[in-house]
N, C-alpha and C positions, 0 to 999 in steps of 0.2 A: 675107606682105607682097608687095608688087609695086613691084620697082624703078623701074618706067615709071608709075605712076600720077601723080606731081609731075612730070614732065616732062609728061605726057599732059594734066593739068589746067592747065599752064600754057600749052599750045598749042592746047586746045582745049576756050572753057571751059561749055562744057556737059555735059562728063561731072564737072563739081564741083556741077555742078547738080542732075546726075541722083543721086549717091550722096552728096553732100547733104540733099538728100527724101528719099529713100530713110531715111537715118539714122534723117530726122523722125519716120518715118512707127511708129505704136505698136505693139508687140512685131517691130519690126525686131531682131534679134540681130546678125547680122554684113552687115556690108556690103564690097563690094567694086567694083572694076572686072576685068576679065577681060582680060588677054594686052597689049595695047598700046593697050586702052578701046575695041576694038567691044563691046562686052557689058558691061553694069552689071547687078551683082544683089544682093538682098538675100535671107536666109533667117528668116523669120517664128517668131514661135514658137507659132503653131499655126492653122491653115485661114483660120479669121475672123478675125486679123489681116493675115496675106496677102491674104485676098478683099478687103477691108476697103483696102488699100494700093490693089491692083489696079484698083478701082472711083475710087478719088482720082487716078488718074494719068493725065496731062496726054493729052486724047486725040491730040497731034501726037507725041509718046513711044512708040513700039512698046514691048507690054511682054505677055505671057504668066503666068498664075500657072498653078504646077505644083508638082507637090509629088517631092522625091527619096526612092527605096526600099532 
């Protein structure tokens, strides 16, 4: 969990926007914000629903799909 994620979405509210979608988005597994909400991410449950995510997202939304080893 992240202490700072309800203070963070209350101050600034597009990172509820962003791991909100994210949630949406199908075979999303876990979502999150990172550290004090520069970084939102989500971990797919497998390539082509990541891809799949990645291709939907907002092109004003900086966003990378990658995969962890």
């Amino acid at each position: 969990r992240n202490d700072l994620e309800a203070p963070a979405r209350a101050q600034v509210g597009v990172i509820g926007e962003v791991t909100d979608w994210l949630a949406d988005q199908p075979g999303a597994e876990f979502v999150r914000m990172s550290g004090s909400g520069a970084t939102c991410f989500a971990l797919f449950a497998d390539e082509d629903a990541r891809d799949s995510a990645a291709a939907a997202c907002r092109s004003s939304w900086w966003h990378l799909a990658t995969n962890l080893r």
